[in-house]
C-alpha positions in Angstrom: 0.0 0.0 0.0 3.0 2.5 0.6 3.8 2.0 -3.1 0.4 2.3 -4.2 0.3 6.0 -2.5 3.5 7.1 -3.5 2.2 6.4 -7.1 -1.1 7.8 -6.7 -0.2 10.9 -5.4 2.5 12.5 -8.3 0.0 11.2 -10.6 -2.4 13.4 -9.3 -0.2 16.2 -9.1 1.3 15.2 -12.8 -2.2 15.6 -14.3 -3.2 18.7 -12.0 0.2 20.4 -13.7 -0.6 19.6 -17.3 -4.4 21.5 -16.6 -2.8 24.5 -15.1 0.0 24.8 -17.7 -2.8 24.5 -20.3 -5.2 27.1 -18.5 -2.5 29.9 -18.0 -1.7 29.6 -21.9 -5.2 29.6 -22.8 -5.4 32.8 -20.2 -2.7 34.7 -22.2 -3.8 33.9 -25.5 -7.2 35.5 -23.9 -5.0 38.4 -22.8 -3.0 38.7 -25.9 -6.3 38.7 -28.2 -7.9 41.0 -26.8 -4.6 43.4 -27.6 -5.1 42.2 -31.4 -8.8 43.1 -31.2 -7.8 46.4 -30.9 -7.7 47.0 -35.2 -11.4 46.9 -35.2 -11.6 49.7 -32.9 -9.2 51.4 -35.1 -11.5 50.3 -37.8 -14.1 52.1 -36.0 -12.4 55.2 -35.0 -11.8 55.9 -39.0 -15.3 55.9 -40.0 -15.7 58.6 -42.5 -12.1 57.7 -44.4 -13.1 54.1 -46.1 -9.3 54.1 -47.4 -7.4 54.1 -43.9 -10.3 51.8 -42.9 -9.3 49.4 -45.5 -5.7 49.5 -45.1 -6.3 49.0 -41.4 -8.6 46.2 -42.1 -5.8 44.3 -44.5 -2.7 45.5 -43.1 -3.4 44.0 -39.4 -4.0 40.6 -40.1 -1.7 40.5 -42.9 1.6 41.6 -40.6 0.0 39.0 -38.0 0.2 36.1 -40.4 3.3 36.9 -41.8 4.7 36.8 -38.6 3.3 33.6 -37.7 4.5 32.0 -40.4 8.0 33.6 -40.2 8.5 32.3 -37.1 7.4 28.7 -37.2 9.9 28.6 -39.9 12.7 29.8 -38.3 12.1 28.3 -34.8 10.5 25.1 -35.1 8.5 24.4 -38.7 7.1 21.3 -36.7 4.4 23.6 -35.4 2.7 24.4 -38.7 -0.6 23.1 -38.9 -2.9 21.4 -36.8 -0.9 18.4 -35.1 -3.6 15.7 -34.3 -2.4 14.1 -37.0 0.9 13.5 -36.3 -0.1 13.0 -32.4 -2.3 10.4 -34.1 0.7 8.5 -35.5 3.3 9.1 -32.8 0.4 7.7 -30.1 0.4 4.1 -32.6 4.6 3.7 -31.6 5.9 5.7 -34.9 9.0 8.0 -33.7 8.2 12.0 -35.1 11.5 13.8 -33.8 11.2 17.5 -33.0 7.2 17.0 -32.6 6.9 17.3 -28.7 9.8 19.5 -28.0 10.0 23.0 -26.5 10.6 24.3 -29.3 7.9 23.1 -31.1 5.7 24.5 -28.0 7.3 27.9 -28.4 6.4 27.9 -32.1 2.9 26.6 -31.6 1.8 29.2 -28.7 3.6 32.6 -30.1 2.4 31.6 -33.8 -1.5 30.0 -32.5 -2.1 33.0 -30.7 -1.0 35.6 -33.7 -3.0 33.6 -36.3 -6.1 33.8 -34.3 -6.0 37.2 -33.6 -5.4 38.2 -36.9 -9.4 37.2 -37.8 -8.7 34.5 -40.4 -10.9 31.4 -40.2 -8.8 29.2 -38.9 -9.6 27.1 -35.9 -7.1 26.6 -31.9 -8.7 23.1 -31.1 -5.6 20.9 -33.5 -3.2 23.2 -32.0 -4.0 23.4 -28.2 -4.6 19.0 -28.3 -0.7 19.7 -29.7 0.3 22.4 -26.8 -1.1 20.0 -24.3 0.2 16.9 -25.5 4.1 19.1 -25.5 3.2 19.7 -22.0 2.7 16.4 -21.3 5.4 14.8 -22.8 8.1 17.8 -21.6 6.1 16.9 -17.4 6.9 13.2 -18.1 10.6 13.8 -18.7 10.7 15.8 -15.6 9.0 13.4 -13.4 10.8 10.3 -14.4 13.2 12.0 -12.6 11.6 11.5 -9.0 9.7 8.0 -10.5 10.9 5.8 -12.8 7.4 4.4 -14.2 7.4 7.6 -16.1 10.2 6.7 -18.0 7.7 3.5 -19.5 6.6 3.5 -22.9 2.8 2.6 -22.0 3.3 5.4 -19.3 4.2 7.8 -22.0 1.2 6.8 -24.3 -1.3 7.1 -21.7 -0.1 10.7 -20.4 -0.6 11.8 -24.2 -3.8 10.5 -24.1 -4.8 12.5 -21.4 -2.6 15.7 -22.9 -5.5 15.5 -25.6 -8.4 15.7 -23.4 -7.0 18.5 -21.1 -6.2 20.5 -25.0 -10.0 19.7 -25.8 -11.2 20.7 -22.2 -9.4 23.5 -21.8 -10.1 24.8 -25.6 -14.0 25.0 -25.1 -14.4 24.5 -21.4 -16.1 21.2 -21.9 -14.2 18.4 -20.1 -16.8 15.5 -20.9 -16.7 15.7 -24.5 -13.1 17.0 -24.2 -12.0 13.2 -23.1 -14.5 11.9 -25.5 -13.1 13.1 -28.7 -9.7 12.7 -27.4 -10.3 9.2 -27.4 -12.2 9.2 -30.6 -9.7 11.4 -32.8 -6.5 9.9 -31.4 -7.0 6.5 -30.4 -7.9 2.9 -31.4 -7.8 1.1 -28.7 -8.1 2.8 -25.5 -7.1 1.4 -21.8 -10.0 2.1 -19.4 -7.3 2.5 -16.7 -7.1 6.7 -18.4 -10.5 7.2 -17.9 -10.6 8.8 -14.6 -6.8 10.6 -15.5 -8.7 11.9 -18.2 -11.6 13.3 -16.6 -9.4 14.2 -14.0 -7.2 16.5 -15.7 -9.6 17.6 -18.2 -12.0 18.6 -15.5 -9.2 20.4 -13.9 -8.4 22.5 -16.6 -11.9 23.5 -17.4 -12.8 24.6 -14.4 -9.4 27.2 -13.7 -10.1 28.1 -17.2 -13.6 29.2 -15.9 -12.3 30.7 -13.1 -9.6 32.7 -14.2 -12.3 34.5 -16.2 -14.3 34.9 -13.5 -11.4 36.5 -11.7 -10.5 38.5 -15.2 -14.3 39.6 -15.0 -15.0 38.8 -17.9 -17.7 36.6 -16.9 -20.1 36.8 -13.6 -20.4 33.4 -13.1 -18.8 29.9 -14.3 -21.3 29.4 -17.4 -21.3 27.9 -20.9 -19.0 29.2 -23.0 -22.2 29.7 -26.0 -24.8 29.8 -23.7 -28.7 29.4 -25.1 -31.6 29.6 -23.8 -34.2 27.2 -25.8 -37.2 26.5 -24.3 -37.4 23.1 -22.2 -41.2 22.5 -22.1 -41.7 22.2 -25.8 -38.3 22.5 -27.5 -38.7 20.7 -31.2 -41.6 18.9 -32.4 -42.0 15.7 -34.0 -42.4 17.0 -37.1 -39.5 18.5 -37.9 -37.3 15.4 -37.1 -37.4 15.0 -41.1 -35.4 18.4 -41.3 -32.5 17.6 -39.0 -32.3 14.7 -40.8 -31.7 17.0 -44.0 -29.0 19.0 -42.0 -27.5 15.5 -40.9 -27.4 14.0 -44.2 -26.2 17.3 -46.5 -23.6 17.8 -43.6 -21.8 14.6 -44.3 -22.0 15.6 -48.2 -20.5 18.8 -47.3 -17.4 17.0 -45.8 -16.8 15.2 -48.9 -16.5 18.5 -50.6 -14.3 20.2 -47.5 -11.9 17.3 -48.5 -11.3 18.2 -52.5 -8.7 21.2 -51.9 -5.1 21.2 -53.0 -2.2 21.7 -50.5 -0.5 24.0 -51.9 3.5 24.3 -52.1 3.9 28.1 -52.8 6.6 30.0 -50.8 5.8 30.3 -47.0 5.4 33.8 -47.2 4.0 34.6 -50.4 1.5 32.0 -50.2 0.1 32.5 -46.6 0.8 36.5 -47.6 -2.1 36.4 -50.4 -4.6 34.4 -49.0 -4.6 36.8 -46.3 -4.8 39.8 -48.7 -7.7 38.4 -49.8 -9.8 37.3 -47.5 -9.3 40.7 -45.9 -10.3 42.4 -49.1 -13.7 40.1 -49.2 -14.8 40.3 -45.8 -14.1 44.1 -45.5 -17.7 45.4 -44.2 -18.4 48.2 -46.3 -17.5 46.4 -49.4 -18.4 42.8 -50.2 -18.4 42.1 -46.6 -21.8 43.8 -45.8 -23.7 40.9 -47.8 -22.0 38.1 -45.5 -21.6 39.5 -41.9 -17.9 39.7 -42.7 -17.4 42.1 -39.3 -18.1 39.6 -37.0 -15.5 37.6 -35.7 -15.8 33.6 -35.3 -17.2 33.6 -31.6 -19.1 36.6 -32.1 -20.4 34.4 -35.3 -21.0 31.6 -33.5 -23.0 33.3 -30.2 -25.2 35.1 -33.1 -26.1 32.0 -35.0 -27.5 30.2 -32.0 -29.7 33.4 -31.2 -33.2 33.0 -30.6 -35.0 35.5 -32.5 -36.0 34.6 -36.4 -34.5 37.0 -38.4 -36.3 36.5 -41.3 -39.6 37.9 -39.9 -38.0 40.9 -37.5 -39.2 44.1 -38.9 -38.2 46.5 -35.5 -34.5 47.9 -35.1 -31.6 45.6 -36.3 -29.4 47.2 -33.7 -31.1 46.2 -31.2 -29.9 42.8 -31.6 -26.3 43.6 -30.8 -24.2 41.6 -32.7 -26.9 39.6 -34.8 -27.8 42.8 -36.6 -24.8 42.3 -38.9 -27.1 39.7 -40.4 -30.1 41.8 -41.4 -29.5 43.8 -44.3 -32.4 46.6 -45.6 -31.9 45.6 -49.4 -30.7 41.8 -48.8 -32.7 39.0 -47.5 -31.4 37.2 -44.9 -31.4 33.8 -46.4 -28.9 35.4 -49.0 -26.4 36.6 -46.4 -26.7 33.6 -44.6 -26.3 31.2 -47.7 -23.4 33.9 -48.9 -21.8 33.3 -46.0 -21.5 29.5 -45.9 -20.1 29.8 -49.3 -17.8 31.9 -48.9 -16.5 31.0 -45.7 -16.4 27.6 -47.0 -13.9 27.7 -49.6 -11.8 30.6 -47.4 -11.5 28.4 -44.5 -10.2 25.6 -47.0 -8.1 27.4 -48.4 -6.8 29.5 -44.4 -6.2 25.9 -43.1 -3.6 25.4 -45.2 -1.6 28.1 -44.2 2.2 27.1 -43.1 1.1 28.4 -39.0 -0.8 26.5 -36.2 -4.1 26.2 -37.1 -6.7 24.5 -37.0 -10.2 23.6 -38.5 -12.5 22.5 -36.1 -13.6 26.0 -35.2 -14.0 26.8 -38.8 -16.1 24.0 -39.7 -18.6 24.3 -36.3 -18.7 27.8 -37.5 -20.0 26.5 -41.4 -22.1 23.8 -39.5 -23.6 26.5 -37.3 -24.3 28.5 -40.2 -26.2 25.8 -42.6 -27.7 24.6 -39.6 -29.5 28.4 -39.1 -30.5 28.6 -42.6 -32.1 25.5 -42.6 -34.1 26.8 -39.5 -34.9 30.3 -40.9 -36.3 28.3 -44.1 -38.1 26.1 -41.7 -39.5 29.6 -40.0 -40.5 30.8 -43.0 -42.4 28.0 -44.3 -44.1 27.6 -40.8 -44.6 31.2 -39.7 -47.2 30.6 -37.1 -45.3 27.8 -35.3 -46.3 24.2 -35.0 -49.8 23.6 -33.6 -49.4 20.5 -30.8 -52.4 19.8 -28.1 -53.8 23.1 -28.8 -50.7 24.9 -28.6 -48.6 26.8 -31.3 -45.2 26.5 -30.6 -42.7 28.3 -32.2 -39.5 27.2 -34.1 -36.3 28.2 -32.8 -33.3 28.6 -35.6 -31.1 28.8 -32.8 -31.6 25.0 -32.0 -31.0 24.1 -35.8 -27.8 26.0 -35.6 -26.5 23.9 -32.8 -27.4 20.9 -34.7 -25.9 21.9 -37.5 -22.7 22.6 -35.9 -22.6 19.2 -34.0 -23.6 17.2 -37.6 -21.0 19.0 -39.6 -17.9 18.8 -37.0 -19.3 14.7 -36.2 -19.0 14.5 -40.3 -15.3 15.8 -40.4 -13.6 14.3 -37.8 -15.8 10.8 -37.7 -16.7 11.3 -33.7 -19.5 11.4 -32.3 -18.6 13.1 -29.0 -19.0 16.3 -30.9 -22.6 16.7 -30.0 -21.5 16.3 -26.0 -18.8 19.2 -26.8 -22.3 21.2 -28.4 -24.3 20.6 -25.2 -21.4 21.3 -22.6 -20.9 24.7 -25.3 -24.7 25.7 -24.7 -25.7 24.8 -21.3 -28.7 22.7 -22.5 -29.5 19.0 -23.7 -32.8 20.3 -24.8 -31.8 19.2 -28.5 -30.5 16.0 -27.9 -32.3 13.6 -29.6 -32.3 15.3 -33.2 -28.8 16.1 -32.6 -27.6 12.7 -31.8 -30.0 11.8 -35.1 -28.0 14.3 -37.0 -24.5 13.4 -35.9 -25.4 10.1 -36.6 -26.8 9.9 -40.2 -23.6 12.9 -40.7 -21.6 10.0 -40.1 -22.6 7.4 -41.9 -22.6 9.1 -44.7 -19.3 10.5 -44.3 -17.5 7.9 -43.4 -18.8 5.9 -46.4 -17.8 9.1 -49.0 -14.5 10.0 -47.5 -11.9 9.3 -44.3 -11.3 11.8 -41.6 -10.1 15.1 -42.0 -6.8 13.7 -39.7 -6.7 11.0 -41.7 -6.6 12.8 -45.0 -4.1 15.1 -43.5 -1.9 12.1 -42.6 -2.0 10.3 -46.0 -1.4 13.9 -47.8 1.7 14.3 -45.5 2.9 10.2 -46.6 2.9 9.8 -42.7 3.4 6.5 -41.6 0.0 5.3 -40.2 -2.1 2.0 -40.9 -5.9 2.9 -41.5 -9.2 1.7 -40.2 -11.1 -0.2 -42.5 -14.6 1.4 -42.4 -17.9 -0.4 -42.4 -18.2 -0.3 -46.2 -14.9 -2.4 -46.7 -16.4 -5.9 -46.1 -14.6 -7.5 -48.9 -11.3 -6.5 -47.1 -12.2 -8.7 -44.3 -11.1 -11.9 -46.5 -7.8 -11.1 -47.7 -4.8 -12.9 -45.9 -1.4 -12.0 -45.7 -0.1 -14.6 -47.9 -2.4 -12.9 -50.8 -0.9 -9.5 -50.6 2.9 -10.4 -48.9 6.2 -11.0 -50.9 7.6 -14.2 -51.3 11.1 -13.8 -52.3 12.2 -10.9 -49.4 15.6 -10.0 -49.8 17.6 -10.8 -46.5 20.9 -9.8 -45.1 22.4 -12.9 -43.0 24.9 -12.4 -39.9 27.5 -14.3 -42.3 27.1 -13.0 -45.5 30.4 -11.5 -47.5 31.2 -8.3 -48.6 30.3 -9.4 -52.1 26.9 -10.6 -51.3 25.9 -7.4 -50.0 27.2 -5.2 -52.8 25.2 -7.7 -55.0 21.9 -7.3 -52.7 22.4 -3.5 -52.8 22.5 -3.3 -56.6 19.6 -6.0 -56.9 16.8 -4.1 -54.6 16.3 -0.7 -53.6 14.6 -1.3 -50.4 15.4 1.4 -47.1 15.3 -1.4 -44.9 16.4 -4.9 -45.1 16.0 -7.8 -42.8 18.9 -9.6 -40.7 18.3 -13.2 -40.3 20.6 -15.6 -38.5 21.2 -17.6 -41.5 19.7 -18.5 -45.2 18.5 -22.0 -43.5 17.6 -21.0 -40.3 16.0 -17.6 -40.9 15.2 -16.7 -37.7 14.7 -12.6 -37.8 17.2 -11.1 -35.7 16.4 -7.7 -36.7 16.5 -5.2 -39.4 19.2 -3.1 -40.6 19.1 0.3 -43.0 19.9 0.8 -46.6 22.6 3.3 -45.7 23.9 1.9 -42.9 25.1 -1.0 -45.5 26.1 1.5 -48.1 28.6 3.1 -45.4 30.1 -0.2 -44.3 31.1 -1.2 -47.9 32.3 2.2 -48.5 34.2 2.4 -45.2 36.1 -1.2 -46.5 36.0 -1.9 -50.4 35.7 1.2 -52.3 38.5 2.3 -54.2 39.4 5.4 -52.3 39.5 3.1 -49.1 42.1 0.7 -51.1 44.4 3.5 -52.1 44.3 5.5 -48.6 45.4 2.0 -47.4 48.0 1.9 -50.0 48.9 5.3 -48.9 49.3 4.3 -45.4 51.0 1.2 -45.6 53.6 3.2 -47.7 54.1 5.5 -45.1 54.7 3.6 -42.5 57.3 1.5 -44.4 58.7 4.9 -45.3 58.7 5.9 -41.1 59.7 2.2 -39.6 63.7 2.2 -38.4 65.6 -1.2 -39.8 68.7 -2.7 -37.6 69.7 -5.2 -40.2 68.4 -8.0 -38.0 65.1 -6.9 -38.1 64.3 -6.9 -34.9 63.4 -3.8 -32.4 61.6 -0.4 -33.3 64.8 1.7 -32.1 67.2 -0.3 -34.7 69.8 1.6 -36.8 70.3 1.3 -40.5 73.1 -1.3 -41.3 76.7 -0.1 -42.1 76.9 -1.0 -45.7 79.9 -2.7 -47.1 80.3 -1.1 -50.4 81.8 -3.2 -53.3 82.5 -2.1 -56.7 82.1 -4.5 -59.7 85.2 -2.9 -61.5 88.9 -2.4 -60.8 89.6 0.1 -58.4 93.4 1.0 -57.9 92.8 2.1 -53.9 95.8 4.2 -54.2 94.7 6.5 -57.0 91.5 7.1 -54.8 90.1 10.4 -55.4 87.4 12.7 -54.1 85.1 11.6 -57.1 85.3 8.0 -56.6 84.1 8.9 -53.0 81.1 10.3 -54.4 79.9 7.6 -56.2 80.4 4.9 -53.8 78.3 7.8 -51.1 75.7 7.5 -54.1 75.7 3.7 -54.3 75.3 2.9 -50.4 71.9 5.9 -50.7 70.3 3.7 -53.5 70.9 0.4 -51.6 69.4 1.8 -48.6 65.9 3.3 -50.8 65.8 -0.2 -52.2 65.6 -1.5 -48.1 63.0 0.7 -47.4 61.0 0.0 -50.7 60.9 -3.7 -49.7 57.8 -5.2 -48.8 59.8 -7.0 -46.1 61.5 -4.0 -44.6 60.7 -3.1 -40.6 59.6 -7.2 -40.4 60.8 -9.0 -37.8 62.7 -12.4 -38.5 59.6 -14.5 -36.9 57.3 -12.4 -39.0 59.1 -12.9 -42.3 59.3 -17.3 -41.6 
């Protein structure tokens, strides 16, 4: 039992750090937003001069992205994009170096929290499941310091598991759905034993994140983050079940068509540079930007489209609905700014997603969902203007609820989870809509999962990372193949005896990265596997032609250097003392200074021939 506590309690205090590290980043990207925000005052402030405003209007976001993106480049370029795919691949035992370093978290937070506040529709869930997981990874290095069963590898799995629900938790405040989608998104088979860490940590985070607002005063009370009030004595009616079908199924077909964008390879700055010029110049309010509610900003969007008044019928003042009145135009419908606007912020979200800066694009698509969910409910208002007549009672339909339907199908349909709709009714407050929204999530995922794989999974297969798909339901046939149908027979092998020759000859035969190490051709028991370069190296290191001559070179050398004592024997030896003999007749006594000379130059040459010997500097054992 003394074991058991002195586990339980740094666990506890592992998971509670993770939530606060998450909350106080979240609480300065709050802080540092609402810094950023400050262009649309400016926006403001230059009313009468439509030039300065639009300069303003461009200029701000486009020196924020351009920063972004320049610094993700330079510090870490592993922090571009969303990063639940490659959490999803490093969480299934494949190595991502530089992923889930400082670095990277440094990159992620500074370039995150300048992308969002530059307006663009791009989305913070991807990126804070990324920050989280970094802070889980960086906490387990610390603490295996104090306990080593942080140093296992199931350990380490499990806290990234849990460094996704606090990202999701802390993101929207909803820790249920936050460990939820977690485990949907990034896992495929999920131990049961990280279900209370989960809702631990996540629960943790979401409520400091609460708090801290409180204490910011920027809210009265902990509350929903996009807090509705529907009506709970009467809040749909049967009847218009068929509808959120509609929203359910077209949602789905709307993910197939999120999917069909190109990933464009542009420079990073001119690319990310030009989208933003653009969708600045669209959404600018007094040009094209009046006929789509391009002022509003993706919450303000989002707390709009689950209002519940019915804009098409309101007739009084449009500003008294605050922020909603950016909807209501006097020459445009309503249904044409809504339908506008999920148009155009379809294809510019596609488009602002792929971006080289951390981003994401669950926010953007719950904002699209929101939207087509609210036209279907205006259209639904519109053809029912008097309500729906139940028991003597006419009740009214509420767009609001259809928005928050629509936002749970569409997200359900592009991440293939089902959790989203718990994320919608921790976002509202209310489960007042939850049997048409489970309906709608539903019949969003069949049919998306039939057209089309995840938006992770897409991301992972455009990026060639190394992950082994799900097969979905419609991939019965698969179910019958067997390895020996689709495996190769003749593998090429590297044995633990093979020659130099045989692998030069396996090298130029197969083009394979990695090849297989077995003990022997008869045995073939696997011993392991060994790289394509490693094998290139070790046959240049010993039987390329440079290596032959250097060793020529050397061997010279040290012929050249080694002393000889004429027994051969010793390293400290001294050259012989020649006996110089001369083939012809020398009369010794007409010996002159010339005759010296030559015999000096006859005793050089014999002593360069010793040296040039192959058996010069051998010992006598050596040369027997």
């Amino acid at each position: 039992m003394k074991h058991a506590c002195v586990y339980f309690t740094p666990s506890l205090s592992f998971w509670q750090g993770i939530s606060a590290c998450m909350c106080a980043r979240e609480r300065l990207k709050k802080e540092t937003l609402s810094e950023f925000a400050s262009y649309k005052w400016m926006y403001r402030e230059l009313h009468p001069n439509v030039p300065l405003q639009y300069l303003v209007w461009v200029a701000y976001p486009l020196v924020l992205i351009l920063f972004a993106a320049i610094f993700c480049h330079l510090v870490s370029p592993q922090a571009v994009g969303s990063g639940i795919p490659e959490l999803k691949t490093i969480m299934r035992g494949v190595v991502l170096k530089e992923y889930l370093t400082l670095q990277a978290f440094v990159a992620k937070v500074v370039g995150l929290t300048a992308g969002l506040g530059s307006g663009m529709p791009v989305g913070k869930e991807g990126p804070f499941v990324h920050i989280a997981s970094i802070c889980a990874a960086v906490l387990s290095k610390f603490m295996s310091i104090f306990c080593g069963v942080y140093e296992q590898p199931y350990y380490y799995t499990d806290v990234l598991t849990v460094g996704c629900a606090v990202g999701v938790g802390c993101c929207f405040g909803t820790p249920l759905g936050g460990v939820l989608f977690s485990i949907e998104v990034t896992s495929t088979y999920f131990a049961v034993r990280n279900y209370w860490r989960g809702f631990f940590a996540a629960t943790f985070s979401a409520f400091i994140f609460r708090v801290l607002a409180v204490w910011n005063k920027d809210a009265v009370t902990i509350t929903a983050l996009f807090r509705t009030n529907f009506r709970m004595d009467f809040p749909f009616d049967l009847q218009e079940l068929p509808a959120f079908a509609v929203i359910g199924t077209f949602t789905g077909i709307n993910m197939r068509l999120h999917f069909n964008r190109l990933f464009f390879l542009f420079s990073f700055l001119i690319y990310p540079g030009f989208i933003t010029f653009l969708i600045a110049s669209l959404t600018f309010p007094p040009g094209f930007g009046q006929f789509m509610a391009g002022e509003l900003m993706p919450r303000e969007a989002i707390s709009s489209l689950f209002d519940n008044y019915t804009w098409a019928k309101y007739t009084g003042d449009p500003q008294i609905l605050g922020k909603s009145a950016a909807w209501i135009h006097p020459k445009v419908s309503v249904f044409i700014i809504i339908l506008l606007f999920f148009l155009m912020k379809f294809w510019m979200s596609v488009i602002a997603t792929t971006m080289p800066i951390p981003c994401g694009g669950f926010m953007p698509v719950f904002v699209l969902g929101a939207a087509f969910g609210r036209l279907i409910g205006e259209i639904m208002a519109s053809l029912f203007p008097e309500g729906i007549l139940f028991d003597g009672i006419v009740y009214k339909i509420l767009p609001g609820g259809y928005a928050v339907i629509g936002a749970a199908a569409l997200t359900g349909a592009v991440s293939h989870t089902v959790s989203t709709a718990v994320i919608c009714f921790e976002l509202t407050g209310q489960i007042s809509h939850i049997l048409p929204m489970m309906v709608a999530v539903i019949l969003a995922n069949m049919v998306a999962q039939s057209l089309q794989p995840s938006l992770y999974d897409s991301i992972i297969q455009v990026k060639k990372l190394p992950y082994l798909p799900d097969l979905g339901w419609n991939h019965i046939s698969k179910y019958n193949i067997f390895v020996e149908d689709i495996m190769v027979q003749d593998v090429k092998f590297v044995s633990s005896n093979c020659k130099y020759r045989d692998l030069q000859t396996l090298l130029q035969s197969t083009t394979v990265k990695t090849l297989p190490l077995v003990d022997s051709p008869e045995t073939m028991i696997l011993l392991g596997s060994v790289e394509r370069s490693d094998l290139q190296a070790l046959l240049q290191r010993h039987i390329s032609p440079e290596r032959r001559r250097c060793l020529k070179r050397q061997m010279q050398q040290k012929l050249a250097e080694a002393p000889y004592d004429g027994h051969s024997k010793g390293s400290g030896a001294m050259l012989p003392k020649l006996k110089h003999e001369s083939f012809v007749y020398v009369d010794e006594d007409d010996d002159t200074d010339e005759k010296a000379e030559v015999r000096e130059k006859k005793r050089d040459c014999i002593i360069d021939c010793l040296r040039s010997s192959k058996t010069f500097g051998k010992t006598e054992k050596e040369m027997t």
